[in-house]
N, C-alpha and C positions, 0 to 999 in steps of 0.2 A: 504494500500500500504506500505511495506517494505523500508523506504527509508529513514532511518535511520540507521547508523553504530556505532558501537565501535572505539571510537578516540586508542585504541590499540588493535584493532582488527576486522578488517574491514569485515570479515566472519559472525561475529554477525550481523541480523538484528532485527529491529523493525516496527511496525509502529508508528506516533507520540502519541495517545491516550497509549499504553506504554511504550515510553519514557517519558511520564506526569505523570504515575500513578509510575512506577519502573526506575525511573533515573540512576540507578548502569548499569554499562555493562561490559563485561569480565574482569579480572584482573587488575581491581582497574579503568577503563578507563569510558569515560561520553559518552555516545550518543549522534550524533552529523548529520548533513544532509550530506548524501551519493552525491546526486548531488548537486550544485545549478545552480538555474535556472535563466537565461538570460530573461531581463526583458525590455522592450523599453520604460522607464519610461515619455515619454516624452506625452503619453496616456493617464497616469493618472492625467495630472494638474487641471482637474476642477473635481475631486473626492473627495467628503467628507471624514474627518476623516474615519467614521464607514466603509465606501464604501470602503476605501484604503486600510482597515485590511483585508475586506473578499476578494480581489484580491489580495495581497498577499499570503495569508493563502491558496487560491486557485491555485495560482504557487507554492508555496511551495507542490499543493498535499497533504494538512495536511488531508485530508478528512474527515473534521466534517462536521457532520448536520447543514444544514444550520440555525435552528430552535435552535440548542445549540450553534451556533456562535454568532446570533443575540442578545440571552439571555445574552451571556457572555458581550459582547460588550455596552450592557446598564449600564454595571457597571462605562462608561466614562460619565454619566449623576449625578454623584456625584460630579464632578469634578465643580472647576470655570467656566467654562465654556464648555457646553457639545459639544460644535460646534466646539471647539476649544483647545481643555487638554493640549497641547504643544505651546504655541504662542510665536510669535518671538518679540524681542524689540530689533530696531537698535541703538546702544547707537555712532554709528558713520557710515558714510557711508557707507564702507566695512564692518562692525562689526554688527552681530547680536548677541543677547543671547537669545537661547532656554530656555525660562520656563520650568522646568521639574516637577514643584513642586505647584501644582495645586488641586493635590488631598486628602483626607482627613488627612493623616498625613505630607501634606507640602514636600516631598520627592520624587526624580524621584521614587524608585521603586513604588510608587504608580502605575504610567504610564502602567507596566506588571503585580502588584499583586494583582490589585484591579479587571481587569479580570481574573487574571488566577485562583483565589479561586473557583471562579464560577462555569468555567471551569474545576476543580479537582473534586468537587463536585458533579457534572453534570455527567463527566465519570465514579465515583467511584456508583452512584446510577445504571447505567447503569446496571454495572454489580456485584453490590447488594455485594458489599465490604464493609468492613470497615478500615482505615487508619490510622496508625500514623503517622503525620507530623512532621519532625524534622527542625530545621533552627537556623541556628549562626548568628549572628548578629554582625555588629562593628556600630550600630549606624541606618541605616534608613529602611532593609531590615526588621529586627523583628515588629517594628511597625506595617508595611505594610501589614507584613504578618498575625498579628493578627488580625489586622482591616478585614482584608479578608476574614479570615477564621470562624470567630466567628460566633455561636449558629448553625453552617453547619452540620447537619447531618451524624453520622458515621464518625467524624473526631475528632481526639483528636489533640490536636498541641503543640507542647514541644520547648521552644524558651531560646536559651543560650545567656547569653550576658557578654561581660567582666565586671564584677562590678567595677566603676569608670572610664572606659573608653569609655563612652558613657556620652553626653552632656544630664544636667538634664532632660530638655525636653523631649530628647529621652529614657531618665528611663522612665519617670512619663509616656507615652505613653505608653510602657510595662507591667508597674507596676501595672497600674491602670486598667487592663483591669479585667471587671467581667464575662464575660463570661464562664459558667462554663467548656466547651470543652477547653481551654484553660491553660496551665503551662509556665509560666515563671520562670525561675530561672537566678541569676549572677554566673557566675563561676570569680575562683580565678585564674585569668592567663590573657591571651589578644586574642585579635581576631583569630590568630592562632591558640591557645588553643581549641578556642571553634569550630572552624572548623576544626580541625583536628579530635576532637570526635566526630564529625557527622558525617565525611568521615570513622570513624573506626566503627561505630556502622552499619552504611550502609551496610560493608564486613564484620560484624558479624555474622556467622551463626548460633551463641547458643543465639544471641539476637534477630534475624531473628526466630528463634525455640520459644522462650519465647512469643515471643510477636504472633505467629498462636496459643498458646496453649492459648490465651484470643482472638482468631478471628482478629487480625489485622496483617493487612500488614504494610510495611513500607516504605514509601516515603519522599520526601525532599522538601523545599520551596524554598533552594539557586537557586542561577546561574546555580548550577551543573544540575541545572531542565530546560532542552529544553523551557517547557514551559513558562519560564519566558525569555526564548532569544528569541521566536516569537514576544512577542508582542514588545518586546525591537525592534525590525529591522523598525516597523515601525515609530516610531518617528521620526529617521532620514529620514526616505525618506519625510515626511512630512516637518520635519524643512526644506530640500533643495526646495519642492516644494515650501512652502512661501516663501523664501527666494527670487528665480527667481520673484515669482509673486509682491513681494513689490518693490525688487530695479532691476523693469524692468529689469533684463540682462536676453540675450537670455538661453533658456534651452539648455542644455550642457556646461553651463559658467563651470569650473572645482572649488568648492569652499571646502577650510579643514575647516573641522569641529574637536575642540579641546573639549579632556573630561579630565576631575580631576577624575583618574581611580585608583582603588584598586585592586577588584577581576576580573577583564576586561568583565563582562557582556558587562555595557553602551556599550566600544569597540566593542566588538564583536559584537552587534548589527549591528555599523556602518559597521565593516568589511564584514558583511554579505551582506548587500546591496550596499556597493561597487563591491564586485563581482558578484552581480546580476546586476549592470550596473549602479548603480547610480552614476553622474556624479562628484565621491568625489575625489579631486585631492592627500590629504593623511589625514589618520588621527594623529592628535598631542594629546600625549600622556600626559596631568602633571600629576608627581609626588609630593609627599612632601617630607620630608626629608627620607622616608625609600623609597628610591630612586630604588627600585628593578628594577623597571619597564620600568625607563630611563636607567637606568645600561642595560638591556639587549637588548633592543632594539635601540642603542650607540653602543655595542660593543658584541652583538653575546652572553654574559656568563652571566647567572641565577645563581648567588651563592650567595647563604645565609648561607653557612657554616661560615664565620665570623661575622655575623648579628646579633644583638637584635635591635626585635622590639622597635623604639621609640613611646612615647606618643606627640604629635602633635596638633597645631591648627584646624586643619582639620583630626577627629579623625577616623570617615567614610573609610577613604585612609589607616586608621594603617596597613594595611598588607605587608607579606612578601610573601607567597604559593599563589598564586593570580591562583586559579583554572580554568578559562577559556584560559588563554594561554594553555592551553591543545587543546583545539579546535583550536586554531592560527594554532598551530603545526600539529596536523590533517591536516588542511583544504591544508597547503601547502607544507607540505612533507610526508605523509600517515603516515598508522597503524604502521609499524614496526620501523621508526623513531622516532616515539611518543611514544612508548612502551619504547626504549629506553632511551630517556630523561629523562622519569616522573623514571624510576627503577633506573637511577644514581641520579637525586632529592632525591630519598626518601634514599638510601643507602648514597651515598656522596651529600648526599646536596647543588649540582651545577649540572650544564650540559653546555656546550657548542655547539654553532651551527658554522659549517666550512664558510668560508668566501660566497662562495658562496650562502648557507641558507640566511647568515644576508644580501646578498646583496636584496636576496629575500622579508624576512620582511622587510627591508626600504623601497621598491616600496610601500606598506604599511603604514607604518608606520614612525611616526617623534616623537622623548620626549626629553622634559626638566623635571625638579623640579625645586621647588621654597623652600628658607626658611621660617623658621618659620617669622622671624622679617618683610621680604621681605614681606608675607602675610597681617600682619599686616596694613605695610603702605599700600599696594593697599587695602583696606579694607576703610581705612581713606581717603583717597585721593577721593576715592566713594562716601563714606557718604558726605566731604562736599562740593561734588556736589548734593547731595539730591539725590544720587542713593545706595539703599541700595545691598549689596549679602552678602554674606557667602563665609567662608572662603574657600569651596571644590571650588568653581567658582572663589575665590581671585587667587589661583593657577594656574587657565584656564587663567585669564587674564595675568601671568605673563609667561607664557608660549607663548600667544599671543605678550606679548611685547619682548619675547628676539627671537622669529623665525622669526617677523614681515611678515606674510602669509597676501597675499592680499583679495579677498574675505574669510571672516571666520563665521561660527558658532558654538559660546562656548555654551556649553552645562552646564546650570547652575543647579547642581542636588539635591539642598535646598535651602527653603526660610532660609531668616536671622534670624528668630523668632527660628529657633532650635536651631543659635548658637549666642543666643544673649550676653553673657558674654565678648565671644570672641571681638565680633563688637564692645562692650563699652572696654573692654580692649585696642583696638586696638588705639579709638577716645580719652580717656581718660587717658589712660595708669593705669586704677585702675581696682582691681577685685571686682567682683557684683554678686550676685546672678539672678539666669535666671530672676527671676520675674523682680527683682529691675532696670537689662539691660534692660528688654521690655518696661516697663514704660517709662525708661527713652528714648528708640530709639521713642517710640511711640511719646511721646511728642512733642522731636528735629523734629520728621522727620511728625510731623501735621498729622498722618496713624492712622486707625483704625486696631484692631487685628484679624488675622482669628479667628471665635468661637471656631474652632478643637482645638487650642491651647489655646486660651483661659479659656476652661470649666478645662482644663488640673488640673489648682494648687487649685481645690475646689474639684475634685475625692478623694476616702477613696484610697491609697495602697490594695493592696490584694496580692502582690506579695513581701517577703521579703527576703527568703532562699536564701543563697548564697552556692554554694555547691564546692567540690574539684573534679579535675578532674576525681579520683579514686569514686567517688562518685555518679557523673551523671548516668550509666546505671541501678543500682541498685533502684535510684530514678526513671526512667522515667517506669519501671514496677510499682514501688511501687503506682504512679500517676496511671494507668490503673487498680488496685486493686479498686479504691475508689468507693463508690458510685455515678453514675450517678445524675448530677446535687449539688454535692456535691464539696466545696470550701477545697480543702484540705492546 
């Protein structure tokens, strides 16, 4: 079924198998859901986990096999708990926090890329492809994504990361990976950096040409991939289902759910199933200090023409080009308004939406940021109540304290063990090495450590190469040159 469009240009169709396999769609724009569908969620409260994906997936019309849905879906049986991958903890009556970060690298994108590997896989054998994977990372998406992807058949995977802008942990989970299908490299620049050459290599047609004349195609693991905003939709509706069923309020109570957002997947998940009906009264937006995102949905205007990227406590969020408001834009003023934005973004490096647009996204939408220092202390003030989080959920919480929203669920999208520096910085005011942090929170706080993390600082590196921007395309051929099963 066709039912999929080009967020600038709505003439383009697809179906979802490829918009999963070929993410690109007409003049530079993302593929994105032509209708959505109206859903009486009120049906599904005593659905499990698994059962909740394939009723979604099936008003979505995704039209997979039931038999490669099932398969994919056991990839939540990794997780802490398979009954349960997203559980809620009420740290106050009104206040819940989503766990997001349950699966094998500790990080929400596990939630969407620990099925969607499967999933790509699954479709690319279907029809007897082979793929290269591209993906930028600013910290929890790369992990995710090699953890997923590894020893997969017909899949080569090529993962950018800012070198130094990324919390240890999240190197050594990169770095360390042996799998030979698998390249990691750090580029010299920052999250933008390395997501701007993924989007430029995407609309390459001589690197599109290079890489059929070795048998691959070429696809993506970010946001920019549908795929990974399916399974994203269902968390929320799940967190809101727990949520009614713990603190008895009747279904349709209206409850905001707040996310620590960079490239706006998390969001757009939620936005997705708010307009499919779930009963989400707005969603709040934190920021950290590169404040893009509360800037425009404040006051209407996306301009990063006077911007540089800052480096942050919460390094996850570094972004400025936050790719899925493209889809925001889509979903609520069409192709030809969206065309227009993204081609003054990329020429003038701002856009503006008329008063009425932004009265539009506020029905929507609510943001703050939070500072660095400000992070800090909600950090502390946690710990010594013997509640650990991390700093992307420090944010959420402080965004929670300055809107003051009556029912809420924060969506917390890492454990404290990836940013554990940060957390002993925060309680001690001294800087630590990840390991020397973890010891020490483990102790303070009487916890044992995930083994994911754990086995982490006893791995050999296999990945050291840092490359220049001008240097990436020529490397990621030269990677598809090597011998199969060979550690280049």
């Amino acid at each position: 079924m066709l039912n999929f469009v080009g967020t600038r240009d709505s003439s383009q169709n697809c179906d979802f198998k490829n918009a999963v396999l070929s993410p690109n769609a007409n003049f530079g724009g993302l593929w994105t859901l032509k209708k959505i569908p109206q859903i009486d969620f009120s049906t599904y409260q005593n659905l499990d986990y698994k059962n909740l994906c394939e009723k979604i997936f099936q008003a979505l019309d995704l039209n997979l096999n039931s038999k490669i849905l099932d398969s994919v879906l056991n990839a939540y049986e990794s997780f802490d708990d398979k009954t349960n991958p997203a559980p809620l903890n009420f740290i106050q009556k009104n206040l819940a926090i989503q766990e997001l970060y349950h699966g094998k690298t500790r990080a929400f994108k596990d939630m969407a890329l620990a099925p969607f590997g499967k999933l790509f896989s699954l479709l690319a054998k279907e029809k007897k492809e082979k793929y290269l994977i591209l993906t930028a990372t600013s910290g929890d998406t790369g992990p995710a994504t090699l953890e997923s992807f590894k020893n997969l058949e017909n899949i080569e995977v090529v993962c950018l990361y800012p070198k130094g802008g990324t919390s240890d942990v999240q190197a050594l989970q990169m770095t360390t990976q042996d799998a030979p299908n698998l390249h990691v490299f750090g580029i010299e620049g920052n999250f933008d950096d390395a997501q701007g050459i993924l989007k430029s290599l995407i609309q390459d047609l001589d690197f599109k040409n290079a890489l059929q004349e070795k048998n691959f195609l070429l696809s993506a693991a970010n946001s920019v991939n549908f795929g990974r905003i399916a399974f994203q939709i269902i968390y929320h509706i799940w967190g809101y289902l727990c949520y009614i069923k713990t603190s008895k309020v009747p279904f349709g109570t209206p409850i905001k759910t707040i996310i620590p957002s960079g490239n706006f997947g998390n969001a757009l998940g939620a936005f997705f199933a708010k307009k499919m009906g779930l009963p989400l009264e707005k969603i709040i937006i934190a920021s950290n200090p590169n404040n893009i995102l509360s800037d425009f949905i404040n006051t209407g205007i996306y301009d990063i023409s006077h911007r540089n990227l800052k480096r942050t406590y919460s390094p996850a969020m570094d972004i400025l080009k936050s790719s899925n408001i493209e889809r925001i834009l889509f979903a609520l003023f069409g192709d030809q308004e969206t065309k227009k934005f993204m081609h003054s973004l990329e020429t003038k490096q701002s856009y503006s939406l008329n008063q009425t647009q932004l009265k539009t996204l506020q029905e929507y939408f609510e943001a703050t940021y939070c500072e660095d220092e400000k992070c800090l202390e909600i950090i502390k003030n946690f710990y010594d109540k013997n509640l650990l989080i991390d700093p992307h959920t420090a944010n959420a919480i402080f965004a929670h304290q300055q809107l003051n929203p009556q029912e809420s669920i924060i969506c917390s999208t890492a454990e404290w063990s990836k940013f554990a520096p940060i957390v002993i910085k925060a309680v001690t005011k001294k800087q630590s090495s990840d390991k020397e942090a973890i010891e020490k929170i483990l102790k303070d706080q009487n916890l044992n450590l995930s083994p994911h993390i754990e086995q982490l600082f006893a791995k050999p590196i296999y990945h050291q190469e840092v490359l220049k921007i001008s240097e990436v395309k020529d490397k990621i051929l030269q990677c598809l040159n090597s011998t199969p099963n060979t550690r280049k």
